[in-house]
Backbone of each chain as ProteinMPNN parsed JSONL, in Angstrom:
{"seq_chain_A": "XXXXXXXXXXXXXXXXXXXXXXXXXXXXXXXXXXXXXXXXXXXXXXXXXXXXXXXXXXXXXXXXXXXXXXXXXXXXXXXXXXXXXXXXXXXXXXXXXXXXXXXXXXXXXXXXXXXXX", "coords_chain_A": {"N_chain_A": [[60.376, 50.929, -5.406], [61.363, 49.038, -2.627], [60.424, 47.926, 0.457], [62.59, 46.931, 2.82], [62.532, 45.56, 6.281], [65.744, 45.787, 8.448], [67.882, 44.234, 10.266], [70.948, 44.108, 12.422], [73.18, 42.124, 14.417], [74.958, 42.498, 17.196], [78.412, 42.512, 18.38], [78.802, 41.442, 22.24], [81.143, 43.064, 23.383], [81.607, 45.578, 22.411], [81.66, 48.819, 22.665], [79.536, 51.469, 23.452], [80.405, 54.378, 21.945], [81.287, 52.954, 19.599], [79.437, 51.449, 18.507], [77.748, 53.77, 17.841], [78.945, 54.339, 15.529], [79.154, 52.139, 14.016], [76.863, 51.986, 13.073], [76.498, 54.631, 12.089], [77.923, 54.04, 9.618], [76.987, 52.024, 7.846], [74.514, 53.059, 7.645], [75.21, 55.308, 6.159], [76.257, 53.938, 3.558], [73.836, 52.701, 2.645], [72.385, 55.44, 2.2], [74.652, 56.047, 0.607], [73.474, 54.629, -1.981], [71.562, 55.928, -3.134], [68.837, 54.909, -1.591], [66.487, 55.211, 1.287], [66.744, 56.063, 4.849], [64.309, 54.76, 6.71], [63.721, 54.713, 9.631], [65.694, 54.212, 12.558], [66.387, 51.789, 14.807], [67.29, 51.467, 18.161], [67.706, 48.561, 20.027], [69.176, 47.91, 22.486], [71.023, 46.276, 24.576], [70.588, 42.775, 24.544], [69.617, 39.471, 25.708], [70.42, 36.606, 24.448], [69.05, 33.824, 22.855], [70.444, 31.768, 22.47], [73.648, 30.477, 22.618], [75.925, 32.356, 20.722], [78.906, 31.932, 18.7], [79.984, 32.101, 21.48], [79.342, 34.326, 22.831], [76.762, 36.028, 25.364], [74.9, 37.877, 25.027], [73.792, 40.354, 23.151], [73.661, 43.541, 21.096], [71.577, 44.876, 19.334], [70.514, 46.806, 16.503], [68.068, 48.557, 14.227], [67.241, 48.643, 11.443], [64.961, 50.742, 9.286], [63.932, 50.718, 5.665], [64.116, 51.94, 2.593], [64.161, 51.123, -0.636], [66.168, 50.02, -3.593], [67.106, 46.965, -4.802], [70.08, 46.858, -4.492], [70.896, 47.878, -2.969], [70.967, 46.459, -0.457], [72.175, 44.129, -1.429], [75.154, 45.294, -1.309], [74.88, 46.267, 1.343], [74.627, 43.731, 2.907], [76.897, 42.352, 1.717], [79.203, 44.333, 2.663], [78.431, 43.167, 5.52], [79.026, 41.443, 6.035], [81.76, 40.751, 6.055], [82.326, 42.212, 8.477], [84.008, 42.04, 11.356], [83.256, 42.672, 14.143], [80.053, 42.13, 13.731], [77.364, 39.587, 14.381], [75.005, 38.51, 13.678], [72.993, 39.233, 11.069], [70.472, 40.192, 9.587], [67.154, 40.342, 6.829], [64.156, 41.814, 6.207], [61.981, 41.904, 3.591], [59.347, 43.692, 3.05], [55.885, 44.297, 3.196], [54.54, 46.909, 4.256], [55.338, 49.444, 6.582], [55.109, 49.554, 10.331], [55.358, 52.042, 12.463], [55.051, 53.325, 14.745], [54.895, 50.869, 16.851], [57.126, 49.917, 18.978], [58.746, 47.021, 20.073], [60.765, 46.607, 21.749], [61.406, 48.896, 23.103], [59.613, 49.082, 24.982], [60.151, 48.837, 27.516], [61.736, 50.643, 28.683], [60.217, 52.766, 28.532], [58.177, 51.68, 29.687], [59.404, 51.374, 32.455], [59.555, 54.153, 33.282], [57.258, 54.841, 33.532], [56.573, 53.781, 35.405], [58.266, 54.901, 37.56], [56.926, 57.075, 37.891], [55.026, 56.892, 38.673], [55.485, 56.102, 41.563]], "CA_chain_A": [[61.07, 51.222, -4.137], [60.869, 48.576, -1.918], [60.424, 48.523, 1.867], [62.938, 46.359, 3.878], [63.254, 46.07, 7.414], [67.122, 45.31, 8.426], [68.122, 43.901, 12.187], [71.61, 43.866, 13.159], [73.339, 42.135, 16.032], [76.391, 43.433, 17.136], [79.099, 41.584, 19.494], [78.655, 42.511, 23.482], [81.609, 43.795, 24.002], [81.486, 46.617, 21.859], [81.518, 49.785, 23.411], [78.347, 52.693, 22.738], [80.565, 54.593, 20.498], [81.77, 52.347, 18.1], [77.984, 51.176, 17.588], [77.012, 54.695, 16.428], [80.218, 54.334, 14.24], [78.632, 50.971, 13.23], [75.256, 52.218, 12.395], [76.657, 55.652, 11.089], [78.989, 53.302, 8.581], [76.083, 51.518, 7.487], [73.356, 54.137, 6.917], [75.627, 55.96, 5.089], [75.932, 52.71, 2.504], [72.215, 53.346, 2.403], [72.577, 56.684, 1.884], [75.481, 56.728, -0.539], [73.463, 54.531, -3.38], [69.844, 56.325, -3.072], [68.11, 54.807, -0.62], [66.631, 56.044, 2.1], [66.592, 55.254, 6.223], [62.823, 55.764, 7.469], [63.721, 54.892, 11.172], [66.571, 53.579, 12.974], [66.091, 51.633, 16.273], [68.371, 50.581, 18.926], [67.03, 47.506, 20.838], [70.196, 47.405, 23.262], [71.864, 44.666, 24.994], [69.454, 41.611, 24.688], [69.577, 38.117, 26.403], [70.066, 35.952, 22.882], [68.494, 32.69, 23.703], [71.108, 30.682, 22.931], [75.243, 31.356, 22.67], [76.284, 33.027, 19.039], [80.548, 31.993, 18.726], [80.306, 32.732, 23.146], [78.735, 35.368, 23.337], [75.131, 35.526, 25.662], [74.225, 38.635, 24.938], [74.002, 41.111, 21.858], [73.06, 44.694, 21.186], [70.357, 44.659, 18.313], [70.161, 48.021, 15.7], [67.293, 47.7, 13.442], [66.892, 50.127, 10.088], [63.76, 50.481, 7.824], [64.908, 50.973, 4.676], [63.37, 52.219, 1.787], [65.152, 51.849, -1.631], [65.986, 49.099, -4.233], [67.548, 45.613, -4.271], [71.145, 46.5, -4.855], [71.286, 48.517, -1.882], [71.153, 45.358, 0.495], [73.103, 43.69, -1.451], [75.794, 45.737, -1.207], [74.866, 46.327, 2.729], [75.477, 42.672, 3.163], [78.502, 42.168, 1.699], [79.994, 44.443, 3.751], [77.98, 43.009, 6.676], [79.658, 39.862, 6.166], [83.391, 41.3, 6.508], [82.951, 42.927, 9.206], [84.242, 41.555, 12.438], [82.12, 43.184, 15.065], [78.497, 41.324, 13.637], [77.026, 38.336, 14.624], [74.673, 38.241, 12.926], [72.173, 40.518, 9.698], [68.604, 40.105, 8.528], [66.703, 41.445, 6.373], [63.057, 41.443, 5.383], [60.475, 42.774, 2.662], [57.78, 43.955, 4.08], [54.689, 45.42, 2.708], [54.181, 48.259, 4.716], [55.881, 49.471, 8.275], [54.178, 50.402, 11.269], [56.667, 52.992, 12.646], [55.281, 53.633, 16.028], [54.856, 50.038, 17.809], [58.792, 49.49, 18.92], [58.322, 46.223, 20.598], [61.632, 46.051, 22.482], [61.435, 50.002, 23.493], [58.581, 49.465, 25.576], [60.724, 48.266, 28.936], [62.129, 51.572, 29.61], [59.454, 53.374, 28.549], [57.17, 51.077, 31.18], [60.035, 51.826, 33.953], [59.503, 55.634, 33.123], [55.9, 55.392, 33.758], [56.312, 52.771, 37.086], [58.637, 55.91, 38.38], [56.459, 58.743, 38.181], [53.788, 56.73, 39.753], [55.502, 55.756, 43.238]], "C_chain_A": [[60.545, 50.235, -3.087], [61.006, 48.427, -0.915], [60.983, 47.167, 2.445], [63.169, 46.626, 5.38], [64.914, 44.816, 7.543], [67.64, 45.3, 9.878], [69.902, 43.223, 11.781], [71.85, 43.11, 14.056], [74.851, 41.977, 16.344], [77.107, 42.295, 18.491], [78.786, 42.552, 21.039], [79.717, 43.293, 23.632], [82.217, 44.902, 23.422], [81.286, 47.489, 22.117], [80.411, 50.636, 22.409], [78.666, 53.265, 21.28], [80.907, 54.01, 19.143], [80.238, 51.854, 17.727], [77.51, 52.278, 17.371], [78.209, 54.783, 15.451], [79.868, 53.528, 13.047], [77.498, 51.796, 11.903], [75.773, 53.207, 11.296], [77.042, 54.929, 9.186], [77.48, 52.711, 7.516], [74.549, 52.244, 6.574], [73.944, 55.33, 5.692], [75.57, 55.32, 3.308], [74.724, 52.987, 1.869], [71.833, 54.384, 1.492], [72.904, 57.1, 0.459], [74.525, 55.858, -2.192], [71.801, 54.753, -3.251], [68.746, 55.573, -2.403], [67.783, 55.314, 0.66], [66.046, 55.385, 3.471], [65.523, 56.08, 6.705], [63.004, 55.653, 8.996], [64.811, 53.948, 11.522], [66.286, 52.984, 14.557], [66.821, 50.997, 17.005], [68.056, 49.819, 20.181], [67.827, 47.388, 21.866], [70.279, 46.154, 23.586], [70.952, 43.832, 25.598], [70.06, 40.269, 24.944], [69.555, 37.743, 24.877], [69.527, 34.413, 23.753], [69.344, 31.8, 23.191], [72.583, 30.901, 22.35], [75.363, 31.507, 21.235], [77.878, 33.025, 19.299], [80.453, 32.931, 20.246], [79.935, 33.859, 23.283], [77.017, 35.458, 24.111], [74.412, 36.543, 25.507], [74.488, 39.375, 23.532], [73.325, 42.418, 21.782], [72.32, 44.615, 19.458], [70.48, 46.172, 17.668], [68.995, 47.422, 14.389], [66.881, 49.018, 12.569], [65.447, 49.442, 9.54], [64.151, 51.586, 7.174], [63.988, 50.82, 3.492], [64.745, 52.073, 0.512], [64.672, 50.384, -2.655], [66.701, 47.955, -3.753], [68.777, 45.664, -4.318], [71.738, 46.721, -3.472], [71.438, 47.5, -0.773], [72.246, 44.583, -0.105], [74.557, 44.006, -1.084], [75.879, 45.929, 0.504], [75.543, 44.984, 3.34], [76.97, 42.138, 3.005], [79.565, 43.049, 2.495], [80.028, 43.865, 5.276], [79.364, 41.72, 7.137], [81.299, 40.28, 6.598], [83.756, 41.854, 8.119], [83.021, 41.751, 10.88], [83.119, 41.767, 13.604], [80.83, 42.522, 14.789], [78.69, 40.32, 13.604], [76.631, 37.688, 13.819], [73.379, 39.399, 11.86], [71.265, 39.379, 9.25], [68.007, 40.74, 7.878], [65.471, 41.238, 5.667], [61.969, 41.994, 4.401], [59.873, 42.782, 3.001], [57.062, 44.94, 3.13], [54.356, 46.827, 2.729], [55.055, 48.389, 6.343], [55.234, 50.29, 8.669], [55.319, 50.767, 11.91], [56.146, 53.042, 14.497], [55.13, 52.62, 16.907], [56.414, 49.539, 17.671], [58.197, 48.186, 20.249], [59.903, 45.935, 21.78], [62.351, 47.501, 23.457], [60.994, 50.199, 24.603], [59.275, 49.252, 27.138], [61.283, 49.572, 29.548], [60.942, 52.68, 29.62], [58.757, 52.921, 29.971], [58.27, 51.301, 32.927], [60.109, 53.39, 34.453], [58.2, 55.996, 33.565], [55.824, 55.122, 35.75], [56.926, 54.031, 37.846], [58.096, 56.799, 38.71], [55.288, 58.439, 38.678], [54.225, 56.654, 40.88], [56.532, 57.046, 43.641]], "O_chain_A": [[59.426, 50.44, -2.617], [62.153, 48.832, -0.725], [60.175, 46.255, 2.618], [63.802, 47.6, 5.788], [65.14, 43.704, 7.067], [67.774, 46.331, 10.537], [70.118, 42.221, 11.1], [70.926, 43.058, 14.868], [75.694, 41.36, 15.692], [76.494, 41.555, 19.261], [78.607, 43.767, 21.12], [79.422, 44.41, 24.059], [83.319, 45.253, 23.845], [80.083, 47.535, 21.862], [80.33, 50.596, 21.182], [78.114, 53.115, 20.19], [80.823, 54.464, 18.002], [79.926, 51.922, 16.539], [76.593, 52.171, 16.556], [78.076, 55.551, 14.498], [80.014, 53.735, 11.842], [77.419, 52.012, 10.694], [75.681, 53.011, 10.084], [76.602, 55.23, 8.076], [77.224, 53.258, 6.443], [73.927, 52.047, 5.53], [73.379, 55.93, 4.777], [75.125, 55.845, 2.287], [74.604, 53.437, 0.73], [71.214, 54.332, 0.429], [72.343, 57.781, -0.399], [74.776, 56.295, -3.315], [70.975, 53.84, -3.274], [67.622, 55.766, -2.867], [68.692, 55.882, 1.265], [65.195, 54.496, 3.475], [65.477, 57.273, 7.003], [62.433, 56.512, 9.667], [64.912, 52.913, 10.862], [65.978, 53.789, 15.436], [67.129, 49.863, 16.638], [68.129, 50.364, 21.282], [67.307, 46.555, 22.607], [69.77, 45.164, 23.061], [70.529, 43.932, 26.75], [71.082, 39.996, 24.313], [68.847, 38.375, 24.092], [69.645, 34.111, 24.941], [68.959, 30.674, 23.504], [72.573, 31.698, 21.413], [74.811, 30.65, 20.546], [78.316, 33.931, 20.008], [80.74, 34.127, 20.289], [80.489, 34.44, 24.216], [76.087, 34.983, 23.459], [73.219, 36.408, 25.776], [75.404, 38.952, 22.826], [72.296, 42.474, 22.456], [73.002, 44.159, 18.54], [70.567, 46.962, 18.609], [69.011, 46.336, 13.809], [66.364, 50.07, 12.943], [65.02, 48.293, 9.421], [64.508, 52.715, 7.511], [63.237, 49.858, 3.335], [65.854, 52.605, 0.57], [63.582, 49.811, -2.675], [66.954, 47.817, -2.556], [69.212, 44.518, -4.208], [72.657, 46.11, -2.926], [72.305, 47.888, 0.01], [73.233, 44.342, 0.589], [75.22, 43.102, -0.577], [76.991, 45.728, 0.991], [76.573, 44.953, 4.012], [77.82, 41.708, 3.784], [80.621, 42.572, 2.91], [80.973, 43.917, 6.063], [80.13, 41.398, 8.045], [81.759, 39.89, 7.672], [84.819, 41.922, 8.737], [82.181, 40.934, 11.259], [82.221, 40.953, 13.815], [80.308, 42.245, 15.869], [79.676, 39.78, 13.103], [77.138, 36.735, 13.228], [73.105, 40.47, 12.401], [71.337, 38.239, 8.791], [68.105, 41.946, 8.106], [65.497, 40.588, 4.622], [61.034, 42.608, 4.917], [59.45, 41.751, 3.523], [57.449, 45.947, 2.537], [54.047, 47.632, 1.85], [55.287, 47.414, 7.058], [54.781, 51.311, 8.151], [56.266, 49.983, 11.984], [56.97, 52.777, 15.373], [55.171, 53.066, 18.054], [56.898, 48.971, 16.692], [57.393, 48.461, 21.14], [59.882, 44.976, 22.551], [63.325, 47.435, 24.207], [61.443, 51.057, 25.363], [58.529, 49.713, 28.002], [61.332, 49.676, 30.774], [60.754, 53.389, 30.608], [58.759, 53.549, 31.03], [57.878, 51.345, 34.093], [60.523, 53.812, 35.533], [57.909, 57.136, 33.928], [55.397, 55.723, 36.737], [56.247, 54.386, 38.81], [58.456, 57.477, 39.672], [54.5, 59.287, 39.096], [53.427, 57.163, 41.667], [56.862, 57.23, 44.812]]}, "seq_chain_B": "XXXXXXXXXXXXXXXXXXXXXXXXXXXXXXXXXXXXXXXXXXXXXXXXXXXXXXXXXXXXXXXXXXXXXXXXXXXXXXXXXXXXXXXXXXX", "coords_chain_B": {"N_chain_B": [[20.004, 26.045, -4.063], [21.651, 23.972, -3.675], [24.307, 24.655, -2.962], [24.365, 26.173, -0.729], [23.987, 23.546, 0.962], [26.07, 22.529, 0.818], [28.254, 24.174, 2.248], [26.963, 24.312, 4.554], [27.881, 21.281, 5.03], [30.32, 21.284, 5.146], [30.871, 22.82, 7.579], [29.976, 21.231, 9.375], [32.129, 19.121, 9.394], [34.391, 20.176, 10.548], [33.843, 20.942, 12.947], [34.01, 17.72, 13.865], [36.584, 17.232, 13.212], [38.187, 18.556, 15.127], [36.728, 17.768, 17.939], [37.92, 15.357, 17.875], [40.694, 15.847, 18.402], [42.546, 15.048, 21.12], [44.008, 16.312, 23.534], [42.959, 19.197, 23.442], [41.525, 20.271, 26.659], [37.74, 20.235, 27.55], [36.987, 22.47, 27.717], [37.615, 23.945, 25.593], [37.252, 22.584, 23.32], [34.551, 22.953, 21.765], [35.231, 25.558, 20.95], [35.06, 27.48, 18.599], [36.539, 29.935, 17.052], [38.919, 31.614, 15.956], [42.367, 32.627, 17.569], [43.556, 34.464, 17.003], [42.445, 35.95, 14.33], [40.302, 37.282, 15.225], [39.243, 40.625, 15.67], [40.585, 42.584, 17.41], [42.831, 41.465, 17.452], [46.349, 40.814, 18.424], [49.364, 41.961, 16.484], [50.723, 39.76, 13.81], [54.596, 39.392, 14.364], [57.76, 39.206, 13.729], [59.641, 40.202, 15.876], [57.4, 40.398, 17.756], [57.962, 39.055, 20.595], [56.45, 38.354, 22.378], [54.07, 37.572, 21.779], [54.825, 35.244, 19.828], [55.947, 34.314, 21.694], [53.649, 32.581, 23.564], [52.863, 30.418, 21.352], [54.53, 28.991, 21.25], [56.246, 25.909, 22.45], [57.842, 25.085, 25.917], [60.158, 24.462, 25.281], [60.426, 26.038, 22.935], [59.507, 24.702, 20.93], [57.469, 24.893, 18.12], [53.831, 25.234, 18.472], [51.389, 23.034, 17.815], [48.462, 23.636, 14.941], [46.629, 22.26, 15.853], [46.252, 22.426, 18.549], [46.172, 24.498, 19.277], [44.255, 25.801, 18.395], [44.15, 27.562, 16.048], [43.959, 29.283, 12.665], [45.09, 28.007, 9.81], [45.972, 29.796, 7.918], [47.22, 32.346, 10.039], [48.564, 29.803, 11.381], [50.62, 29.865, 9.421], [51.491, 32.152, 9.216], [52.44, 32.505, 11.6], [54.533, 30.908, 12.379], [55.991, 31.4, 10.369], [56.868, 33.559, 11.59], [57.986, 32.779, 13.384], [60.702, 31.258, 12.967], [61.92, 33.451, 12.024], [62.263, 35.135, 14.102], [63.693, 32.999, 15.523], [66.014, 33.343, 14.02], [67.307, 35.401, 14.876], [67.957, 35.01, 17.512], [66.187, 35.95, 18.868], [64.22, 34.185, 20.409]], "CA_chain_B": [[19.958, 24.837, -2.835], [22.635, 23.17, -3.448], [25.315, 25.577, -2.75], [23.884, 26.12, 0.637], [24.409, 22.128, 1.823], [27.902, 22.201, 0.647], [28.697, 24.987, 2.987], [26.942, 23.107, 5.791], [28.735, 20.013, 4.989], [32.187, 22.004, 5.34], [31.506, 23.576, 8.701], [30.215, 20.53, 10.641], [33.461, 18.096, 9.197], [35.474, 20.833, 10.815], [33.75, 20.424, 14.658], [34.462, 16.852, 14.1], [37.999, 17.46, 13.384], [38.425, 19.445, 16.563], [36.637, 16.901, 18.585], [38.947, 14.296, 18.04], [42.016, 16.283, 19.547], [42.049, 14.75, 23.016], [44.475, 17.044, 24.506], [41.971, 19.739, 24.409], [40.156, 20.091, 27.639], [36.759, 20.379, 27.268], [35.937, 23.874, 27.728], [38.211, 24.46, 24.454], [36.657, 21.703, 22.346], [33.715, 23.578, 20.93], [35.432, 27.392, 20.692], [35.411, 27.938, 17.166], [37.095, 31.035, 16.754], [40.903, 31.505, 16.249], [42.547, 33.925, 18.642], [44.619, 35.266, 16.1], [41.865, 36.653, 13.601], [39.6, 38.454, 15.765], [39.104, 41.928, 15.592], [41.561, 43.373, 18.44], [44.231, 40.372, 17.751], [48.151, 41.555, 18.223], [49.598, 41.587, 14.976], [52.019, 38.221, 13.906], [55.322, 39.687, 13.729], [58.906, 38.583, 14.185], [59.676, 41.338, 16.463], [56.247, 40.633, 18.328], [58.393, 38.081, 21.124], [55.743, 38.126, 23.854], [52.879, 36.995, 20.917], [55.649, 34.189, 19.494], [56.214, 33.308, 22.933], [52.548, 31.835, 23.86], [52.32, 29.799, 20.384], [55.564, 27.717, 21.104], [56.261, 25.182, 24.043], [58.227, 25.372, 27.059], [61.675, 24.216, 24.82], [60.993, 26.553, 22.448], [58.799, 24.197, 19.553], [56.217, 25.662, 17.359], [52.748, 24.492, 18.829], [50.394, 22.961, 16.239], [47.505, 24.659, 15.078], [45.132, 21.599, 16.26], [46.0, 22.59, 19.762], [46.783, 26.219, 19.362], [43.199, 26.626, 17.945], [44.738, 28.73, 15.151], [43.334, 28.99, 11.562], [45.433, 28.033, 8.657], [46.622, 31.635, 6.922], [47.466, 33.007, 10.575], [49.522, 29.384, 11.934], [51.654, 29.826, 8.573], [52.236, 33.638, 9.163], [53.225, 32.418, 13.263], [55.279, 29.819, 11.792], [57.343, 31.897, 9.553], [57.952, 34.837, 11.759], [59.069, 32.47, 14.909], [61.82, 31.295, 12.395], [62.742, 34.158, 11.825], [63.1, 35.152, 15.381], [64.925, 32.286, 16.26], [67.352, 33.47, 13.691], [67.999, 36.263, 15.438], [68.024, 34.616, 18.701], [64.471, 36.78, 20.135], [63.511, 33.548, 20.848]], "C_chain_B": [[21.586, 24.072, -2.857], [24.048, 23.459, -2.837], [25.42, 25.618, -0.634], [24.461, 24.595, 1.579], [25.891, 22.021, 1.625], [28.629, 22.62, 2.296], [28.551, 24.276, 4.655], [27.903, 22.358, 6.202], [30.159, 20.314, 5.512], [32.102, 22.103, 7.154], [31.199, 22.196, 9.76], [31.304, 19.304, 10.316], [34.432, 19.169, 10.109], [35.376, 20.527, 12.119], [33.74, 19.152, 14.454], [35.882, 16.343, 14.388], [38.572, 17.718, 14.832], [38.345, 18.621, 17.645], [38.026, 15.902, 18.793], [39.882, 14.343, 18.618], [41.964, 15.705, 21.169], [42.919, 15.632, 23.553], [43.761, 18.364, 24.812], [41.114, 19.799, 25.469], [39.182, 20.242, 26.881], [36.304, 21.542, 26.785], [36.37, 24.881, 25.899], [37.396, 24.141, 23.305], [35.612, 22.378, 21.753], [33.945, 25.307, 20.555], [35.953, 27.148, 19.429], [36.145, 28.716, 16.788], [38.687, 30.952, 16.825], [41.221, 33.003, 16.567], [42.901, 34.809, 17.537], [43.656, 36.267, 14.966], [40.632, 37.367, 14.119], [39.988, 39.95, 15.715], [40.465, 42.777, 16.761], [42.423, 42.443, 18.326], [45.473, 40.746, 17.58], [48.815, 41.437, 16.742], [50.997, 40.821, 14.78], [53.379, 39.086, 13.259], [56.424, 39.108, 14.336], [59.666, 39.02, 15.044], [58.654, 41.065, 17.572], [56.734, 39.274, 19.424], [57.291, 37.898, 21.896], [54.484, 37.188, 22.645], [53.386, 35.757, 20.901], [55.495, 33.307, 20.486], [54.839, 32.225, 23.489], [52.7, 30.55, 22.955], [53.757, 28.651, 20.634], [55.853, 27.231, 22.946], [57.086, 25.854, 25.075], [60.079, 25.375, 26.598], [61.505, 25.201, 23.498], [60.413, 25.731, 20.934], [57.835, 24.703, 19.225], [55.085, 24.638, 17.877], [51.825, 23.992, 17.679], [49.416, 23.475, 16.298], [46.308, 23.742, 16.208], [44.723, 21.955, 17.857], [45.66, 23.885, 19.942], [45.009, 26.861, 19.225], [43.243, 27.959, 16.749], [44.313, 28.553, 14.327], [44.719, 28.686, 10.929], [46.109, 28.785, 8.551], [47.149, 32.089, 8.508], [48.701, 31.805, 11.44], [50.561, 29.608, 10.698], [52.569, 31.337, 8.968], [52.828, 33.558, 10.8], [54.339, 31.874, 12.604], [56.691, 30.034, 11.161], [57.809, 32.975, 10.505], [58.142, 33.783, 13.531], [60.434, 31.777, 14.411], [62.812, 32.38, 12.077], [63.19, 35.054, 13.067], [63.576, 34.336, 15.924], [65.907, 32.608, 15.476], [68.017, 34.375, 13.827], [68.292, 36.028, 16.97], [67.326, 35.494, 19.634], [64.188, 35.502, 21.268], [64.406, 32.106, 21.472]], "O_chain_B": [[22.348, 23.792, -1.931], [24.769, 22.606, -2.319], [26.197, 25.245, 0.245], [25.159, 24.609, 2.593], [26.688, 21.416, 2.342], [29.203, 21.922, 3.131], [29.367, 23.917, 5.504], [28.612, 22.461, 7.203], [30.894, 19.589, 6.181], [32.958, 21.635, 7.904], [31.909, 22.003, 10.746], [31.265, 18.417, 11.17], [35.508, 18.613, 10.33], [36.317, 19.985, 12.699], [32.976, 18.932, 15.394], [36.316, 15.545, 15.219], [39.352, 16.987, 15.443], [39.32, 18.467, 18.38], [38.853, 15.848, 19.703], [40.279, 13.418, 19.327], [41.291, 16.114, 22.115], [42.344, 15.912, 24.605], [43.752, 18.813, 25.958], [39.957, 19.411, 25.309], [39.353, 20.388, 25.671], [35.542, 21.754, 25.842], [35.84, 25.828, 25.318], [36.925, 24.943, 22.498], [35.994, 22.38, 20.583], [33.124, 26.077, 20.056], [37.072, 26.695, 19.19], [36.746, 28.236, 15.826], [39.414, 30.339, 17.606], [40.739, 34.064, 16.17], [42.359, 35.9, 17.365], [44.143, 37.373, 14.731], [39.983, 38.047, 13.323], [41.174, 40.278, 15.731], [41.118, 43.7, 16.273], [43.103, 42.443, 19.352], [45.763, 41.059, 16.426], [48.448, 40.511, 16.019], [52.061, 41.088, 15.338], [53.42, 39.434, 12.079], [56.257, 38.509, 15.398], [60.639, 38.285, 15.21], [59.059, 41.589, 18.61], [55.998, 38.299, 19.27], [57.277, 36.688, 22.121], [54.182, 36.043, 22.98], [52.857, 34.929, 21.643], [55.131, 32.131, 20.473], [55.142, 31.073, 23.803], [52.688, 29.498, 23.594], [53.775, 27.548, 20.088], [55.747, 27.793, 24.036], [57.074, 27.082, 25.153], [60.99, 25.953, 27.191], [62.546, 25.222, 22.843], [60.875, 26.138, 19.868], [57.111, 25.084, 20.144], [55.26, 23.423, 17.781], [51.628, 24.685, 16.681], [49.053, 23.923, 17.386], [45.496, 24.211, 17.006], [43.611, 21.892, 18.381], [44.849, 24.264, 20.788], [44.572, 27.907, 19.704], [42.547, 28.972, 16.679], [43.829, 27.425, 14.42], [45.643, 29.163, 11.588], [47.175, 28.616, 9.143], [48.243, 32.484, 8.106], [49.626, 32.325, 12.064], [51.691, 29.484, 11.169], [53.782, 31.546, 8.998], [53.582, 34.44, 11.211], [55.177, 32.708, 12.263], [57.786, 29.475, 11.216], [58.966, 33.38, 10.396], [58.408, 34.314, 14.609], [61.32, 31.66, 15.258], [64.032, 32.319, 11.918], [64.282, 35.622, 13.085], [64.059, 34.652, 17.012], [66.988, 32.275, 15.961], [69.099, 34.536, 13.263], [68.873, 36.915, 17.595], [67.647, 35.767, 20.79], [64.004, 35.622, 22.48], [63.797, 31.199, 22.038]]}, "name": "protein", "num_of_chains": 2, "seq": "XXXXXXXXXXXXXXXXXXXXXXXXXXXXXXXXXXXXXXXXXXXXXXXXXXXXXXXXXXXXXXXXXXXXXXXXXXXXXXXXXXXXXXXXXXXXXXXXXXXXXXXXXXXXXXXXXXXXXXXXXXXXXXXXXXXXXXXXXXXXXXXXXXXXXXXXXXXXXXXXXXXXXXXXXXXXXXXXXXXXXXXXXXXXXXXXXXXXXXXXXXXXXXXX"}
């Protein structure tokens, strides 16, 4: 069972619900051939550093994903069809550290700056 | 005995190496240590933009280790995961 993580990046002008439509669509894939989703994370609408087919921004979803090797495959090939993505990654990883979200931390830190002033 | 001078031999070819860099200031030139494998060091990930971000220039090029002060095993593991955040466009 091996441990990928899997990053999304979705077109901007994609409205909220259709990206849990996305994700749902996707984790289900997951789902449907025995693998399993240890955490799902939604990085929102990020500055890309440089234009993707005109677009300057992108909303980021990022799975860790427990399972075997077919299961990506199969993730990709749909990835690739679908209109709405930019662009899909996906990496083997050893082990995942679940609680440092590195692109979480901005609202969190505007949640703290509020309840100080 | 002999084992012993080898080891020597290794570590002062390495502060010669170092020396030679001229774009180190001075105060750099004899710090041995690489940031990256100390005990409290952030951990190299592709995800980890603010880490990435120090180790590459002002356009966005991977810094070399000679300047960076980086070991070996920790500029390869920068190396690979700022490729792979530029291919998500983190970076």
């Amino acid at each position: 069972m091996n441990l990928y993580e899997h990053t999304i990046v979705i077109k901007q002008d994609v409205g909220a619900t259709q990206i849990k439509k996305l994700t749902e669509k996707y984790s289900k894939i997951v789902e449907s051939n025995d693998g399993n989703i240890v955490q799902t994370e939604n990085w929102g609408l990020l500055n890309l550093s440089y234009i993707i087919n005109k677009n300057k921004k992108a909303n980021y979803i990022h799975f860790k994903i427990k399972g075997g090797k077919d299961i990506i495959k199969k993730l990709e090939k749909n990835e690739s069809l679908d209109q709405n993505l930019l662009r899909y990654m996906t990496v083997k990883v050893k082990k995942f550290d679940l609680e440092t979200n590195y692109f979480a931390k901005k609202e969190e830190k505007t949640k703290k700056e509020n309840n100080k002033n | 005995m002999l084992k012993k001078k080898r080891i020597q031999n290794k570590k002062n070819r390495q502060s010669n190496f170092s020396k030679l860099s001229i774009f180190q200031n001075s105060k750099y030139k004899f710090k041995k240590s690489c940031p990256l494998s100390v005990k409290g060091a952030p951990t190299i990930d592709y995800k980890n933009v603010k880490l990435l971000k120090k180790y590459t220039s002002e356009n966005g090029k991977i810094l070399p280790s000679r300047i960076t002060n980086v070991c070996q095993k920790k500029q390869r593991e920068l190396s690979l995961s700022i490729k792979r955040a530029r291919n998500l466009a983190l970076i």
